[in-house]
C-alpha positions, -999 to +999 in steps of 0.1 A: +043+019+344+047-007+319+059+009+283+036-005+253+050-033+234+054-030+194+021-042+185+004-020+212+005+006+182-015-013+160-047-012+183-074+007+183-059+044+181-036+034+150-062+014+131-079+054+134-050+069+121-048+048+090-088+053+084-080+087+087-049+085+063-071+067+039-102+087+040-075+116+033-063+095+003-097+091-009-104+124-011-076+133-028-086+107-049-125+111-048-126+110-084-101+081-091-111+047-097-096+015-089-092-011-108-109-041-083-129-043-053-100-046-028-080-018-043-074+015-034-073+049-055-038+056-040-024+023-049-017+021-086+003+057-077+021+037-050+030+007-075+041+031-102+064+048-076+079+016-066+084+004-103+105+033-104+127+030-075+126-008-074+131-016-038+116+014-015+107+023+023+073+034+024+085+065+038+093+077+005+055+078-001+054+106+028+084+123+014+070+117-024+036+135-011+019+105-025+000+096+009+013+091+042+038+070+055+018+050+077-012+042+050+013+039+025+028+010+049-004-010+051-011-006+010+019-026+009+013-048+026-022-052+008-006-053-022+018-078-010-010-102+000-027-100-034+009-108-051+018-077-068+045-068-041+073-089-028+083-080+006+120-080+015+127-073+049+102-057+068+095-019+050+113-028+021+094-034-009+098-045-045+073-048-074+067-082-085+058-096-122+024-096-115+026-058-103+045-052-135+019-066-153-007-052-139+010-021-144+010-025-184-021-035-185-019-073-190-030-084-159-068-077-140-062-077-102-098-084-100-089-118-106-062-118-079-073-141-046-051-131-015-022-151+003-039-154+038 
């Protein structure tokens, strides 16, 4: 029959597997705190990752054993909308001034607004 388009992934059965990746993450994590409402335990561990490797595939998260690929991918792109990321080309990443930043402590990302 008709083969699914690239977006067809992102429907109902993917939006599971990322809940599942980030319920996964969280419990990893259950005793992490983040540092706004919008954040995520895993992603201060993702930004610290990327300051390190400047420009990255979230991939690396997977390989890294930070989280999975997949909910690693959608952090990013969180984190992109909130301005602490700066996205490349699609899956390629880099920390931006804000991240850096945030990252020594000079910047709340409670007081961030995301790019909608």
């Amino acid at each position: 029959m008709d083969e699914p388009t690239p977006d067809a992934d992102r429907g109902t059965d993917a939006d599971e597997e990322i809940d599942d990746a980030a319920a996964e993450t969280d419990a990893d994590d259950a005793e992490a705190e983040t540092d706004a409402d919008w954040m995520e335990p895993a992603d201060r561990r993702l930004l610290e990752f990327m300051q390190a490797e400047d420009a990255f595939e979230p991939t690396q998260f997977d390989e890294e054993g930070i989280c999975p690929a997949r909910y690693g991918s959608y952090r990013c792109r969180e984190l992109t909308k909130y301005g602490l990321l700066k996205q490349h080309i699609p899956g390629v990443y880099e920390v931006t001034d804000a991240g850096e930043r945030y990252l020594a402590g000079d910047l709340d990302p409670s007081d961030l607004e995301p790019d909608e």
